[in-house]
C-alpha positions as CSV (number, residue, x, y, z in Angstrom):
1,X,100.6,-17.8,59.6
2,X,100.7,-18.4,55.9
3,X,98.1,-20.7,55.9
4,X,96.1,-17.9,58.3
5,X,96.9,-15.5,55.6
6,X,95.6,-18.1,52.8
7,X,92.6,-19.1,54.5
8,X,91.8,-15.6,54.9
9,X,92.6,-14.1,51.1
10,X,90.4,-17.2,50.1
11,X,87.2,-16.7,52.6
12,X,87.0,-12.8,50.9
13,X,87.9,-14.0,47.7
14,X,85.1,-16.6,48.3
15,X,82.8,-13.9,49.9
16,X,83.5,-11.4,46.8
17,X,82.7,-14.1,44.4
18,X,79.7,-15.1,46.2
19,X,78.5,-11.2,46.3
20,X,79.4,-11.2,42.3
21,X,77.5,-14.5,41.8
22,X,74.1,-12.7,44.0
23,X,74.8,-9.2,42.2
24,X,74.4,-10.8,38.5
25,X,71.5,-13.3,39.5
26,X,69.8,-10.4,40.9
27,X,70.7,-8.8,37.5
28,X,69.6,-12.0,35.6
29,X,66.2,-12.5,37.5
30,X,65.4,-8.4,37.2
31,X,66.6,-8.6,32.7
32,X,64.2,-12.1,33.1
33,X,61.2,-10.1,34.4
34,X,61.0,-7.1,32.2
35,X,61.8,-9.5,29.5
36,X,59.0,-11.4,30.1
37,X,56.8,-8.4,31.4
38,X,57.6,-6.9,27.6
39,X,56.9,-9.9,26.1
40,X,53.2,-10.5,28.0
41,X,52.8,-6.6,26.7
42,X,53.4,-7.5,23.0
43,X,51.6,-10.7,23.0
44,X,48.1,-8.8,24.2
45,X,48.2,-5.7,21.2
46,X,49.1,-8.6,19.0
47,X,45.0,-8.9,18.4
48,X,44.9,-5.1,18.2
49,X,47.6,-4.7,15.5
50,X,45.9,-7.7,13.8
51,X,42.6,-5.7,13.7
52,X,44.7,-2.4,12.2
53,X,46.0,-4.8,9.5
54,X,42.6,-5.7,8.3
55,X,40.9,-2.2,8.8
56,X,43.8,-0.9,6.5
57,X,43.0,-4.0,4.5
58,X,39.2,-3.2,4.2
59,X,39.9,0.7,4.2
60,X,38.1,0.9,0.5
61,X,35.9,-1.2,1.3
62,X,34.7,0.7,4.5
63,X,35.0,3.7,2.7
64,X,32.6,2.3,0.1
65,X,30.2,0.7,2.9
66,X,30.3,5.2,4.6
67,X,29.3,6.5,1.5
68,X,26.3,4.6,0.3
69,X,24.7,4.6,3.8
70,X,25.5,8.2,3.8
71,X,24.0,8.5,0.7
72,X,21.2,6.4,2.1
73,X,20.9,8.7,4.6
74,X,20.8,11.6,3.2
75,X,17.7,10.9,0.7
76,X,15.9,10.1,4.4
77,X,16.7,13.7,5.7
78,X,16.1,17.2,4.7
79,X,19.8,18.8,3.4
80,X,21.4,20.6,5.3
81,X,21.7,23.9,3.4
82,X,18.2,23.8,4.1
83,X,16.6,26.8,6.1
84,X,14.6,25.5,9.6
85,X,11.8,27.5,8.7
86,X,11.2,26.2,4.9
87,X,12.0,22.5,6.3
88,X,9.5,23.1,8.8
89,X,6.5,24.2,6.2
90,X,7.9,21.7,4.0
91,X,6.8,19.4,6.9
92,X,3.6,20.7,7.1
93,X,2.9,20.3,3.9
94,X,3.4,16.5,3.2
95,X,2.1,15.9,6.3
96,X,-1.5,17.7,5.7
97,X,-1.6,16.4,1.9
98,X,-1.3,13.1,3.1
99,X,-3.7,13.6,6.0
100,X,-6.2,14.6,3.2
101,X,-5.0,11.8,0.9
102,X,-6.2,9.7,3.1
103,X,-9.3,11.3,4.3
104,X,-8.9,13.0,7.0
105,X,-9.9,16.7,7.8
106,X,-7.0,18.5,9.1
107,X,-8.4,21.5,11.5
108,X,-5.1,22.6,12.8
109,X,-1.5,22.5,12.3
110,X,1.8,24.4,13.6
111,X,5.2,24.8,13.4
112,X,7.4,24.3,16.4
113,X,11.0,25.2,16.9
114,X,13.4,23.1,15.8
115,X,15.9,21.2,18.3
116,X,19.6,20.2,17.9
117,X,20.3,16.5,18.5
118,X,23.7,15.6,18.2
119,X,24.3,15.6,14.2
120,X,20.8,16.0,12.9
121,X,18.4,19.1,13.2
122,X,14.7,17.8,14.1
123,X,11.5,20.0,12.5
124,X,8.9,19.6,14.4
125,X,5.2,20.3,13.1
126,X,1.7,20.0,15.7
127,X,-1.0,18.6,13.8
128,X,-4.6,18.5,14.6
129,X,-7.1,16.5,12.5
130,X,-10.4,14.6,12.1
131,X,-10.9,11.2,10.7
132,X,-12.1,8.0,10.8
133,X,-10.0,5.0,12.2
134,X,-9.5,3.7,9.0
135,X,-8.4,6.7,7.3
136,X,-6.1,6.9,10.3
137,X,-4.7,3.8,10.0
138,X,-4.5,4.7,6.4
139,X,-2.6,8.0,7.0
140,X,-0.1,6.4,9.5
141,X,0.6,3.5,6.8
142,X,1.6,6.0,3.5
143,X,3.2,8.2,6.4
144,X,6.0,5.5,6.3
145,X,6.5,6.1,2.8
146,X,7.3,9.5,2.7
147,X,10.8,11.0,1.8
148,X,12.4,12.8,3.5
149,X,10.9,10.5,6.3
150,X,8.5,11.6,8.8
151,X,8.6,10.4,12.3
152,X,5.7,10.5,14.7
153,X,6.5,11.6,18.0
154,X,3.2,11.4,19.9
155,X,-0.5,10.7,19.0
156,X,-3.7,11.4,21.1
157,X,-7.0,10.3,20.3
158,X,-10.2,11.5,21.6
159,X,-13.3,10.7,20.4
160,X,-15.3,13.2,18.5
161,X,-19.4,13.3,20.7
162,X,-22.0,12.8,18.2
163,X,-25.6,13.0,18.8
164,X,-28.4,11.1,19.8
165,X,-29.6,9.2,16.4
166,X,-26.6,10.3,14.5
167,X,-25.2,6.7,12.8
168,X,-22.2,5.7,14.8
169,X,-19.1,6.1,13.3
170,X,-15.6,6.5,14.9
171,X,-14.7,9.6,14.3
172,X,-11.5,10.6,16.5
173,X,-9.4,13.6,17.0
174,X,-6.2,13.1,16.4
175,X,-3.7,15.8,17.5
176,X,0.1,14.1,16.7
177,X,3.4,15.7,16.6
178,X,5.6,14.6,14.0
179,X,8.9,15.8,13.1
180,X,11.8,15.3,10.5
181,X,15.6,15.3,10.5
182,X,17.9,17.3,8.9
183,X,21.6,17.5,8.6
184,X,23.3,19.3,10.8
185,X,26.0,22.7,10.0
């Protein structure tokens, strides 16, 4: 009986060891995974922190790098304090004294409201002129130069009818809509 009793005591014993044994490797395997789950986690934001480093690193020199383009920027555009309406004759202006500049007869120009796109304001101006190829080519050329800068939107040409005997010469029409930025409120 006592070796009934023995055998018995030993098999639970043996099972509640065994249950122990399955209980802490199912502990161990479950500590192993998040371990490593944690560890796959830090090893991928490793590059990210790396890049924070060296943007708090370079943070003077970035700010440095904002402010001249800024700057840069900002002699390219009308300022912002800057009505719509004196931007927009502003506009006009340089565009018809360069038109002239370059020898072009200007019969027609407008202003057109202004449109909102994203941080900049654009000031748009309709202008209608006469000229010569050349001079046209010559107006589109010192266009480029012009500060704040002046961007042409669209150009049509249409050639002006001269008369039977009249010398050929290539006169166009040139109606264009040009506009300009400036900073937004």
């Amino acid at each position: 009986m006592r070796s009934m009793l023995a055998s018995r005591s030993f098999r639970v014993v043996s099972f509640t060891c065994v249950l122990l044994l399955i209980a802490f490797a199912l502990v161990c395997a479950d500590l192993f995974s998040r371990y490593d789950r944690y560890q796959s986690e830090i090893d991928r934001m490793i590059p990210r922190i790396e890049r924070f480093k060296g943007l708090v690193v370079s943070k003077e020199q970035l700010q440095q790098a904002a402010g001249s383009s800024a700057a840069t920027v900002n002699q390219a555009i009308f300022p912002a304090a800057t009505a719509d309406a004196s931007a927009a004759a502003e506009l006009q202006r340089i565009v018809r004294d360069v038109l002239q500049q370059s020898g072009a007869s200007v019969t027609g120009s407008q202003t057109l409201p202004s449109t909102v796109d994203g941080s900049f304001v654009h000031i748009k101006v309709d202008v209608t002129a006469v000229s010569g190829l050349a001079e046209l080519e010559q107006f589109l050329q010192q266009l480029k130069r012009q500060n704040p800068a002046v961007f042409l939107e669209s150009l049509t040409l249409q050639p002006v009818r001269t008369r039977r005997g009249a010398p050929e010469a290539q006169a166009v029409t040139a109606r264009m809509r040009v506009f300009a930025l400036k900073g937004g409120a």
